[in-house]
C-alpha positions as CSV (number, residue, x, y, z in Angstrom):
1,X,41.6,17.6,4.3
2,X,38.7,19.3,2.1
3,X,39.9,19.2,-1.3
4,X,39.0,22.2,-3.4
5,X,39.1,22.3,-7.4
6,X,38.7,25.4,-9.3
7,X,38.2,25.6,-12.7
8,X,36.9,28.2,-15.5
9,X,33.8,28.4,-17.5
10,X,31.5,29.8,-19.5
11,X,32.8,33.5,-20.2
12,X,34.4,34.7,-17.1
13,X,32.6,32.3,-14.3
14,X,34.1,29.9,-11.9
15,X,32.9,26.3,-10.9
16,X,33.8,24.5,-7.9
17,X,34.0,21.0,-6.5
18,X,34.5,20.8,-2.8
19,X,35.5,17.0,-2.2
20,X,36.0,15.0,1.4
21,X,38.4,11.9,0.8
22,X,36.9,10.4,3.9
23,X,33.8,10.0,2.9
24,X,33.7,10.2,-1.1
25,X,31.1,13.0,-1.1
26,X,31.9,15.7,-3.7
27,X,29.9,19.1,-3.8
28,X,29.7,21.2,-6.5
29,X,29.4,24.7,-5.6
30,X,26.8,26.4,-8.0
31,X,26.2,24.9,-11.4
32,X,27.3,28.0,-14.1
33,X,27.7,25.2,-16.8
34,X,26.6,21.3,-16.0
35,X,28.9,19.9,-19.0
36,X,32.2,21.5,-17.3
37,X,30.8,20.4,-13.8
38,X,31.0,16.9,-14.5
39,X,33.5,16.6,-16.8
40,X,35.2,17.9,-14.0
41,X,34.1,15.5,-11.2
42,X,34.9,12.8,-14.1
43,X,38.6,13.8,-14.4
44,X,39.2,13.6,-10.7
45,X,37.2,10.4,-10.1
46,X,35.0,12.0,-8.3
47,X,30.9,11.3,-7.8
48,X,29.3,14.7,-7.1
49,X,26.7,14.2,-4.4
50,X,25.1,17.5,-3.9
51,X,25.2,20.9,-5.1
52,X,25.2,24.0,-3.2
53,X,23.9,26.9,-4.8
54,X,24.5,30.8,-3.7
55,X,21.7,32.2,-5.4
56,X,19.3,31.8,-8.5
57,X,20.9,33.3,-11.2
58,X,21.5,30.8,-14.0
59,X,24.8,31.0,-14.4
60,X,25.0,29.8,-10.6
61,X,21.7,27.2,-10.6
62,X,21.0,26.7,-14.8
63,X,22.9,23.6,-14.3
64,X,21.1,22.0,-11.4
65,X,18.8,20.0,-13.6
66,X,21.0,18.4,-15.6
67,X,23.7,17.4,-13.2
68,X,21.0,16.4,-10.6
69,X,19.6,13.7,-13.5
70,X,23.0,12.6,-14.5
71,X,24.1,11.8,-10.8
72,X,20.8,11.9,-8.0
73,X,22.5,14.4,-6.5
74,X,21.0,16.3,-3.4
75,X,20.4,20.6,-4.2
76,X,20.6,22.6,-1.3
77,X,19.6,26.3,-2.2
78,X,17.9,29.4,-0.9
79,X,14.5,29.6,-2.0
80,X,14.7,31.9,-4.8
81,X,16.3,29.0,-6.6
82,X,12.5,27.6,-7.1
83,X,12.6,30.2,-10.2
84,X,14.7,27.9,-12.0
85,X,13.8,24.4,-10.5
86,X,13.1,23.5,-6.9
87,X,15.6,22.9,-4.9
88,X,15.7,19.0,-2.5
89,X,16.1,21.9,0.5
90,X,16.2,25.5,0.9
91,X,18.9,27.2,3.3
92,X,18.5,30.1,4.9
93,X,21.1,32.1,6.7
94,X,21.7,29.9,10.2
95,X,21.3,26.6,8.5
96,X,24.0,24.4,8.0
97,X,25.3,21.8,5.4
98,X,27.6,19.2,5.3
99,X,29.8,17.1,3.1
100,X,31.1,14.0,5.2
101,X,32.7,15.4,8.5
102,X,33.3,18.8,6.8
103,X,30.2,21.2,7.9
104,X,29.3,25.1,6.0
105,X,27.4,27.7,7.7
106,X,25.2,29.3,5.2
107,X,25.4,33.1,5.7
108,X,22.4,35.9,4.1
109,X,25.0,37.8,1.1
110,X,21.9,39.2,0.3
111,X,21.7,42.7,-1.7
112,X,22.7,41.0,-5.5
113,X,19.6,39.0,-5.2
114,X,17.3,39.1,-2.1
115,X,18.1,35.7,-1.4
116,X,21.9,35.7,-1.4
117,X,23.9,33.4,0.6
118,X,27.5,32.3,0.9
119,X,28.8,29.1,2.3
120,X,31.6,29.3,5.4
121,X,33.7,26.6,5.6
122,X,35.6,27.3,8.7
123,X,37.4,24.1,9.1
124,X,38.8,24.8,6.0
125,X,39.3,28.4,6.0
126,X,37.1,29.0,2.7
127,X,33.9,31.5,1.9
128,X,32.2,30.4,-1.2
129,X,30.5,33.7,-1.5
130,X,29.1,33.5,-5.0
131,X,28.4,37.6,-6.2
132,X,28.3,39.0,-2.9
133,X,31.9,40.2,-2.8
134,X,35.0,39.9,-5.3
135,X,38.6,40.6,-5.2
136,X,38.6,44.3,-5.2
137,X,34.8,44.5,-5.9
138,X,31.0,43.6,-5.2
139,X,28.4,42.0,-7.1
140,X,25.5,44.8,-8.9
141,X,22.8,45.6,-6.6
142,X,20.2,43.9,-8.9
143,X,17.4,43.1,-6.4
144,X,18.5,44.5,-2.8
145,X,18.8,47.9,-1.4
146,X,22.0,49.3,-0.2
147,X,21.5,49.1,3.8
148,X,20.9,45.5,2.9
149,X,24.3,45.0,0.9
150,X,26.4,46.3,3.2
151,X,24.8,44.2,5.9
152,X,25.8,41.2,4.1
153,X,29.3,42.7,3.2
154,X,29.3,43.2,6.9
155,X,28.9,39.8,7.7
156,X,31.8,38.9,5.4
157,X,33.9,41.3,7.3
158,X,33.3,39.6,10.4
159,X,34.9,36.2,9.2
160,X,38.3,35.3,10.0
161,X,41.0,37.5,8.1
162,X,42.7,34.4,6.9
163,X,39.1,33.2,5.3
164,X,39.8,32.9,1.3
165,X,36.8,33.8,-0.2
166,X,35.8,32.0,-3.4
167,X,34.3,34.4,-5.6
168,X,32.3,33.2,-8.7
169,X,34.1,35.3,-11.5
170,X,37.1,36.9,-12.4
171,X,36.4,40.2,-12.7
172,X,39.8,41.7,-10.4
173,X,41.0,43.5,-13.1
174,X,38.2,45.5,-14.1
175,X,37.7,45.9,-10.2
176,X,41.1,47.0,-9.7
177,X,41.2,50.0,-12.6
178,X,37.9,51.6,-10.3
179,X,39.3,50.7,-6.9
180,X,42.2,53.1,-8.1
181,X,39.5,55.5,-8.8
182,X,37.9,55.6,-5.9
183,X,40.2,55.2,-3.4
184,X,43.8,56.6,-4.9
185,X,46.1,57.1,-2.6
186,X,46.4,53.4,-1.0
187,X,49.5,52.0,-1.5
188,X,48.6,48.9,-0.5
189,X,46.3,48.8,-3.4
190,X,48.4,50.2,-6.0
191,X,51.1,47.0,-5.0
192,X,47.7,44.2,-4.9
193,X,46.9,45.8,-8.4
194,X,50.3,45.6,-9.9
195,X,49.9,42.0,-9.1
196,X,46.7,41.6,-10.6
197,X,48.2,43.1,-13.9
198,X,51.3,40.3,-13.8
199,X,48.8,37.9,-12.8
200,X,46.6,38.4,-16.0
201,X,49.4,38.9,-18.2
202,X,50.4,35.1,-17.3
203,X,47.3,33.7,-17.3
204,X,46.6,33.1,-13.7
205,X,43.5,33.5,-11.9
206,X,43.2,36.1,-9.5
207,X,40.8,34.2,-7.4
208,X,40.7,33.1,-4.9
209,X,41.6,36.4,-2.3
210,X,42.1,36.4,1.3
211,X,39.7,38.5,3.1
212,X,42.8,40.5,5.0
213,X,43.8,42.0,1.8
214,X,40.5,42.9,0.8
215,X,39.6,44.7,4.1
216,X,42.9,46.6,3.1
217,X,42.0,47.0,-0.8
218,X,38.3,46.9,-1.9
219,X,36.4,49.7,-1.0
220,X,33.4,48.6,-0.9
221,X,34.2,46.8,2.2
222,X,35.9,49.7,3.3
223,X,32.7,52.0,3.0
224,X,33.0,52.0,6.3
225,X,36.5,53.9,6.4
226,X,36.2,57.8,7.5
227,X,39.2,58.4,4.2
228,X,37.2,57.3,1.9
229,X,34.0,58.0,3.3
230,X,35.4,62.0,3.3
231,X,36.9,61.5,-0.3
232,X,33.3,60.4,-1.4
233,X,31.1,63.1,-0.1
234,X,30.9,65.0,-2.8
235,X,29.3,61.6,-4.7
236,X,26.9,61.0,-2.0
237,X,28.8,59.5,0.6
238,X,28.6,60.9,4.2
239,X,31.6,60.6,6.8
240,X,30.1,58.5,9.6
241,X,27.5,57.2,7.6
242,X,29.4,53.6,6.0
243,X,25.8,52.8,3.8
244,X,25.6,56.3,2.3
245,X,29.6,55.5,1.0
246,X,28.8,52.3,0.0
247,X,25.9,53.7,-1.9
248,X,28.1,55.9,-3.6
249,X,30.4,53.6,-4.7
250,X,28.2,50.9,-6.0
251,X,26.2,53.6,-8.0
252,X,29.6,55.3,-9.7
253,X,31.3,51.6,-10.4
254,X,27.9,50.4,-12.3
255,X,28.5,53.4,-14.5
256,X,32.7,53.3,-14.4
């Protein structure tokens, strides 16, 4: 069984180590701060072999260097990782990569950067989708245009509904106070951000999600929906047209 460890850094990111017991390989997924990275791998025994990065922003690659020169490990990127140090192979969406028996399907997320991808795990039900998608939101459109975005968030859709999806910060809350904006009147969203409250209150992250709930919750992957494509009109949004919405949205929640 693929071992998964989740653990906080920097301001609001999260790092992952992927580990196979079968094989000892240990992948860590993005590199938002190299010192918590290994001391991670360190506290769990664990030798970290490669490192798979999402995209090139540098709290997701800004630790390649340094955990590549402390352990040889092997960097697998897209290619706009070369900004901040080439990468030993760039991905593209199509490729695969592997950690022992355990193989991820690199997927184009593209539309926060141009060169966006997520990593599908499906033998062990897990996305690692860097700032594509959150719990309740999206990443910022930095680089992408919107027909491009919801491509990508299209793609997500289309994984299993029982996929968790490994998001790169926790952001929920602040996701969850404009999902209530834009899209009111779902009750199952009033109940997931009720939990996200008690969650926070406690100190408990609020990642990872299941990709069911969010086809129920978020709306940017429900930019799609002819409700909330009707309720946005007036912003921009078009009923029938799910890019128009999704436009919409993204442009109101950057200035929420």
């Amino acid at each position: 069984m693929l071992e998964i460890h989740q653990f906080a850094c920097l301001s609001d990111n999260y790092g992952y180590l992927i580990h196979d017991p079968a094989s000892g390989e240990t992948a860590c997924i993005d590199t938002p701060d190299a010192d918590a990275c290994l001391h991670a791998a360190q506290e769990r025994g664990w030798q970290i072999t490669q490192i798979w990065n999402t995209h090139w922003h540098p709290d997701h690659a800004g630790g390649n260097a340094a955990i590549k020169a402390a352990t040889g490990c092997i960097v697998s990127a897209p290619a706009e990782v070369e900004r901040i140090a080439a990468p030993d192979r760039v991905v593209a969406h199509g490729d695969t990569v592997t950690l022992g028996d355990f193989t991820a399907q690199v997927i184009d997320v593209s539309g926060h950067t141009n060169g966006h991808v997520a990593y599908h795990l499906a033998q062990a039900g897990a996305a690692f989708v860097g700032d594509a998608v959150f719990a309740l939101g999206c990443g910022r459109m930095f680089e992408g245009q919107p027909d491009q975005f919801w491509a990508s968030l299209t793609r997500i859709k289309a994984l299993p509904g029982e996929t968790l999806l490994y998001c790169a910060h926790e952001y929920t809350a602040s996701n969850a106070r404009f999902a209530l904006h834009a899209d009111p009147d779902n009750a199952q969203l009033q109940d997931y951000a009720a939990q996200i409250t008690k969650a926070r209150a406690e100190g408990r992250p609020t990642v990872p999600t299941v990709l069911t709930r969010e086809l129920l919750t978020n709306p940017f992957l429900r930019a799609d929906d002819p409700d909330l494509q009707a309720r946005w009109a007036t912003h921009g949004g078009k009923v029938g047209d799910a890019i128009a919405t999704f436009a919409a949205l993204r442009t109101a929640k950057d200035t929420f």
